[in-house]
N, C-alpha and C positions, 0 to 999 in steps of 0.2 A: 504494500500500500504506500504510494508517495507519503514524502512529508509533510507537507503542508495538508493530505487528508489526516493524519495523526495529529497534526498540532492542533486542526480544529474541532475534532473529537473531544480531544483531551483536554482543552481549553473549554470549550461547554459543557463540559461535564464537572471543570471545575468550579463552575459558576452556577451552575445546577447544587454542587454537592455543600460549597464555601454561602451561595449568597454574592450580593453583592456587596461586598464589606469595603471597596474603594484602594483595596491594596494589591488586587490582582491587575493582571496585565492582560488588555482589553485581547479578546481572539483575534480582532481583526488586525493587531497591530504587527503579528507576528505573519500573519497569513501573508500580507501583504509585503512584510520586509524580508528581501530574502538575503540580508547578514543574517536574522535570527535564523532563519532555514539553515543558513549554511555553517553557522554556528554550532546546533544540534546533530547536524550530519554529522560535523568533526567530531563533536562529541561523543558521538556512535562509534564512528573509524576506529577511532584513535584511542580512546579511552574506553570504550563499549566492555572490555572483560574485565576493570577494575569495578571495585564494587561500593556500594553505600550502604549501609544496612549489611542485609545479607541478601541483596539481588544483585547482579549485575548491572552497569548502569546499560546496555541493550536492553537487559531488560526493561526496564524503569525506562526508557525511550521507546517502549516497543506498543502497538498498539492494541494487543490484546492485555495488558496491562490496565489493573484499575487504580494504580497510583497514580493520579493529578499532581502530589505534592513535588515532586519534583521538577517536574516540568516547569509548574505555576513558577517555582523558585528559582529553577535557570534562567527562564524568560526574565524575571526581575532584575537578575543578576547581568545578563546582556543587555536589557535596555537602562544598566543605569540606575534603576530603581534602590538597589540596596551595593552594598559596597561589599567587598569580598571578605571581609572581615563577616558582618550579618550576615551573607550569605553560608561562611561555615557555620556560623553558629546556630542558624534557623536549620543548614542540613542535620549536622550533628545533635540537635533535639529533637527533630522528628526519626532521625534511626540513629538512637545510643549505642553504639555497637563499640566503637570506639578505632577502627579500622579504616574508617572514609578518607583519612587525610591523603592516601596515595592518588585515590579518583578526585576528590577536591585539588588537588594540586593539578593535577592532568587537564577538570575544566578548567582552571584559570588560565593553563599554558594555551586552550584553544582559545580564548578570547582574546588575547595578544597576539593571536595569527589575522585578526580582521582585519 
């Protein structure tokens, strides 16, 4: 399934699941930007077998996947919204595992490739 049918799945779904609480990142902004497309791709690529939690982050980008939270939080993370500081700290409290910082360093290195 392309990406951008994932991200707007997965983005309505997290607007469905969250509400509109004013700190998600609207679906069409992604839909239509394709840095964040191509942002996510790399982040599949390249990082896809490191893990958050205990999924893989392919997984966790994948569309038969019912975790929104990650996504909603990359998005955030690409467009600016939070700074890479909050953004480990909101991944790392939604999956306490204590393992993520290998994949958390990985996404950071793909946002410095835009």
């Amino acid at each position: 399934m392309p990406r951008a049918t994932l991200s707007a799945s997965l983005f309505i779904a997290t607007i469905v699941l969250h509400g509109c609480s004013g700190d998600l990142v609207a679906p069409d902004s992604i839909i239509e930007d394709p840095g964040a497309e191509a942002f996510l791709d790399r982040v599949d690529k390249v990082c896809g077998k490191l893990a958050i939690g205990n999924q893989p982050l392919s997984y966790l980008l994948d569309v038969n996947g019912n975790d929104t939270y990650f996504i909603d939080e990359s998005s955030k993370f690409y467009f600016g919204k939070v700074d890479q500081a909050t953004f480990a700290d909101d991944i790392n409290s939604f999956y306490p595992t204590g393992t993520n910082q290998a994949a958390l360093d990985c996404i950071v290195a793909q946002l410095g490739e835009n």
